[in-house]
Every structure is written in C-alpha cells, then in structure tokens.
N, C-alpha and C positions, 0 to 999 in steps of 0.2 A: 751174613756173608763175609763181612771183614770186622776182625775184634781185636783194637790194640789194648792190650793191660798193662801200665804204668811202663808206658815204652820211653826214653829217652835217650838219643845218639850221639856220640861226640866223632868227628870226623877227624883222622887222625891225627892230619897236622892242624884241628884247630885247639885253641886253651882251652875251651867250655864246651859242653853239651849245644848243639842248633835245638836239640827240641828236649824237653822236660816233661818226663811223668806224665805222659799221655793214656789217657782210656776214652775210648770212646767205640762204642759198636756200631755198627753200619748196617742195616737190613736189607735183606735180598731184593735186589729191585727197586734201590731207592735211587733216587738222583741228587748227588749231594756236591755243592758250591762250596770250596776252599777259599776263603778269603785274606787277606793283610794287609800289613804295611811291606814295606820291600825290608827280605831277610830275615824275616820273621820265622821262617820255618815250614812256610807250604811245601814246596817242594820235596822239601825231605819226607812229608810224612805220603808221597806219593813214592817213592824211592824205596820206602817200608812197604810198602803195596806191591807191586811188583817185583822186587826182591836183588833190587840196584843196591839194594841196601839190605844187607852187607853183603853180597857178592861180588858186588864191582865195586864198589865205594867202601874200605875196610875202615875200623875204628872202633869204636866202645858203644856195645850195642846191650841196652839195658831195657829189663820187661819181655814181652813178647807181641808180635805181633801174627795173624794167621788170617790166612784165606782159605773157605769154606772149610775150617777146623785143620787146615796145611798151615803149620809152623812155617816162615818164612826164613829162616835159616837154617829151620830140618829140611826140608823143599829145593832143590837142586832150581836150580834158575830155567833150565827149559823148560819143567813141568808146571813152573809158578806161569811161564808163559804162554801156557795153555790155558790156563784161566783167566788172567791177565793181560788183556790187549791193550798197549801205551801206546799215545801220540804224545812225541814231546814236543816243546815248543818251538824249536829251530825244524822247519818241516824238512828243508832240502838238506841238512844233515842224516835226516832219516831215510831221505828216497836212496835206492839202491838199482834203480833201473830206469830206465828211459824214455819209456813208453806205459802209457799208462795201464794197459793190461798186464802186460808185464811185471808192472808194481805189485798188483793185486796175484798174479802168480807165483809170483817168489814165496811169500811165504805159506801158503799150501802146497806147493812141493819141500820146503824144506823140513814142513812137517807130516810129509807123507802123509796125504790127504790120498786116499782113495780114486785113483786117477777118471772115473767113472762118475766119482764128486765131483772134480774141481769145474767144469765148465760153468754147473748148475750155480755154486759157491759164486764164482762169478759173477754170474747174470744176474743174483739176488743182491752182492754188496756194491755193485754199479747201478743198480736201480733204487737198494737204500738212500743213499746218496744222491741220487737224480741226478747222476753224471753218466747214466749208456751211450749221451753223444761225445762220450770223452773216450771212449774206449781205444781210440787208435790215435789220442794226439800223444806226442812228446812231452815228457814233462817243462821241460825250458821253454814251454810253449806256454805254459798255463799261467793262470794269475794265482794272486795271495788264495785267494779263495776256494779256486778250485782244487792247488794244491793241497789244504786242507782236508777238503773233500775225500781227496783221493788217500790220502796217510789215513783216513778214519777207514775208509773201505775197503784198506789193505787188511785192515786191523778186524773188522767187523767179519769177514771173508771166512776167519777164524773161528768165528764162534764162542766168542769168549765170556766167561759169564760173570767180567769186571771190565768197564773200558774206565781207565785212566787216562785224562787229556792234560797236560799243563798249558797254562795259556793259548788254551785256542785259538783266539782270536786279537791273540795281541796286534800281529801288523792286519788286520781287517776292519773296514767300514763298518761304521753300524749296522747297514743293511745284510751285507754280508756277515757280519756278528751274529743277526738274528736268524739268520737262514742257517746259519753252520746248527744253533742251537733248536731250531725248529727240527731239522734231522735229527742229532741226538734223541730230545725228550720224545718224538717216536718213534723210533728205533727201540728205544728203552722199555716203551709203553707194549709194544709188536712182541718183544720177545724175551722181556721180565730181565733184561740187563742190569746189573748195577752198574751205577755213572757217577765216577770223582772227578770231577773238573775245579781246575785251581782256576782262578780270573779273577783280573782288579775289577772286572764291571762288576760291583755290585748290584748296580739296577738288571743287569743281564740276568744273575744269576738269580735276583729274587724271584723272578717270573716262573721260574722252568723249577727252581732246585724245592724239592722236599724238604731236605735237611740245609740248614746253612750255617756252616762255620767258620770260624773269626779266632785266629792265630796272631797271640800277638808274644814277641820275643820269647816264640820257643812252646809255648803253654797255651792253652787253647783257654779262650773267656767266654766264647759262647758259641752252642752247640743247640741249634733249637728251629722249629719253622722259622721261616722269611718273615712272616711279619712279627712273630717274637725278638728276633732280634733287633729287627728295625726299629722298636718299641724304643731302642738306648741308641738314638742316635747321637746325641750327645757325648757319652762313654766311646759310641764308635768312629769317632771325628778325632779323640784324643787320641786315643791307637792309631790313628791315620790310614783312616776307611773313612772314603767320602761316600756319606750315601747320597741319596736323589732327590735331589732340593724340594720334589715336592712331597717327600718321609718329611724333612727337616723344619719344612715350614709347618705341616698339620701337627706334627708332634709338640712343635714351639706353640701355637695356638692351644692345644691339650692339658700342657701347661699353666696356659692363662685360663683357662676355663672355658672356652671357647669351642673345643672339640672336642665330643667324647662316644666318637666313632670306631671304627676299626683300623689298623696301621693301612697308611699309605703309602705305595709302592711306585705310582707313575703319575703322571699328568694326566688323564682321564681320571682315575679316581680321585685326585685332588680337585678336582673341576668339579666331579659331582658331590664330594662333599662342600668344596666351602658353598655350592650352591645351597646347601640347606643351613649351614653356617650364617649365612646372608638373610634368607628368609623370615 
C-alpha cells in the first residue's frame, strides 16, 4: 500500500536532510506505530504519506515515495487525499465547523459525495467512533477526547484506504489513549485500512501496531513486530524511546540468564512470567 525507496527530504530553509535514505514498504491493512526521540523525523515521513510533502512543505525531495503505486509528487494533493485521510495532532487547528455533524459534512460535500451517500456515511463514521450521542453538540463543547474522536470520523466518513494520525493522543489520558486506539485497530480490522500513527507511547503502540518503527535522526533503525523491537531495549533507551519497565526489566533478567521467554510488553505478561521465573 505505501512503498518509500531511498526517500530522503531537506526542508528548505533547513542545512540538512530531516529524514535520510528511507525504504521501507508498508502492507495493505497493516497497522503501523511510528516512533522516536523528539525530531527525529516521524512526522516528516507522514507528510510523504499524504503528500504535505512536497506540495505544501517545498524542498529537496529525494527517492520516491507512492501510495497504492501513486507517485506522491506525480499525484495532485486532492487525489492523494482521497486515499489518504490525516488527523494531525493539533485537533482544533483542524476543526472547520462547529457542530459536530457538521464536521463530518464538510468533507463529503467538498468532495462530492453523492448526496444520497452522505446521510448513510454519516450514520456509519459516528457510530465507528461511538460518538451518535455527539451528533448535535458544539465542538467548544467537547473534551480532548471526543474532539479526537470526531477529526477521526471526519476522516473515516471518507473512506480512505490510508488513515495517518500524528500524535493522537498526546494531550489524552491513558484511558482515553486506549479507547481512541481500541477504535482504530477496529475500524482497521472492519474495513482492511491501513494505519500510520506516530506516538511516544511506545507501550500503546506495542499492543495495537503490527509493524513498529523506531526513527532515530532521520534514518529509520528498526522496522519489525513489537516484540522484535522490544527485544533492544537497551539500544532503544540510547535513542531515547523509553520502553515499558516491565520490557526492560524481563529483557535485563534475559540477559542474566534468568528469562528465556518471549518479549515482554506490559505488566500482566511480566507478572506471569516472573511467576515461572520464581517457581
């Protein structure tokens, strides 16, 4: 679905490339976690995804990048966003309307949605979401959360057959964290989506993401399941990716000889390993 080949961007007024000799392909329907340190270069390779880059963001654009075999700088930026539905991470920078149906209307009339569609469209991306009892409030009304909610469902209303999120859930709760990401990975599962979400949770994204990858100045150092990565916690700490103290404890113990189980992801699985660890 998305395939960069030795992509790397310099932004115009900056002195160096943000991202270097990138390749990596992305499979139809994966769910894939962007991770780093801050500045590292997540962002931008979401910007190559939907096609911010280089259309709105100009500079030295080297390699190629394409969505479903569409060049993204042969690809006219509305037709990229026909495929490509983005939430970025400032959500009320995004809202364009006031009321929450509303929200979700605007952009199937502006891409002429079949007016016979849209109600339906509707009814489905407020129900994806499990916000229909939002239908009628004001946006300035809603919380961090909801708001979220609603930018995904603007997006999803679409039908797109790439959602790019950056920081979804940066100002959000935990619980609210998990609920945003509990919609996605079914939504995704419902209707064979592909999902790039950039997020410092590491431990978040372990749970939900297929693919998880780990950008560090520019260049991408690993690209692999969640618990392959996890595996270098150590390496991943130096980059400045904190993983989830109970990866860092069982994989320390692994080391010493002590565990030689499978990577550890949360606090339940570390609880029922060291129980056998103990035994």
């Amino acid at each position: 679905m998305i395939e960069f080949k030795e992509f790397s961007f310099r932004y115009r007024e900056g002195a160096e490339p943000v991202v270097k000799d990138i390749s990596l392909a992305i499979p139809d329907g994966c769910f894939v976690g962007i991770t780093g340190a801050a500045g590292s270069g997540k962002s931008t390779l979401t910007y190559a995804i939907n096609g911010i880059i280089p259309h709105c963001y100009p500079g030295d654009f080297y390699g190629a990048v394409s969505v479903e075999s569409c060049d993204t700088v042969e690809t006219s930026l509305t037709d990229l966003s026909r495929m490509v539905g983005s939430v970025c991470q400032d959500i009320d920078s995004q809202m364009v309307s006031t009321v929450v149906e509303d929200e979700i209307l605007y952009g199937l009339e502006n891409f002429a949605v079949p007016r016979d569609e849209i109600p339906a469209r509707v009814d489905e991306a407020l129900a994806s979401m499990g916000i229909e009892d939002l239908r009628d409030r004001t946006i300035d009304s809603l919380s961090g959360g909801q708001k979220q909610k609603v930018a995904v469902a603007s997006v999803i209303a679409l039908h797109p057959k790439v959602l790019v999120l950056d920081e979804p859930t940066a100002e959000l709760d935990p619980a609210s964290s998990v609920a945003v990401f509990d919609l996605l990975a079914r939504y995704a599962r419902e209707h064979g989506t592909t999902v790039v979400v950039v997020e410092q949770k590491i431990a978040l994204l372990s749970d939900y993401a297929d693919l998880l990858v780990i950008v560090d100045n520019g260049r991408i150092r690993f690209a692999d399941t969640p618990d392959a990565v996890l595996a270098h916690s150590d390496e991943l700490l130096a980059l400045g990716v904190n993983c989830p103290r109970a990866t860092t404890l069982m994989n320390a113990l692994g080391k010493q000889g002590l565990y030689a189980g499978p990577t550890v992801r949360n606090v339940a699985q570390a609880a029922s390993a060291l129980q056998e660890v103990l035994a």
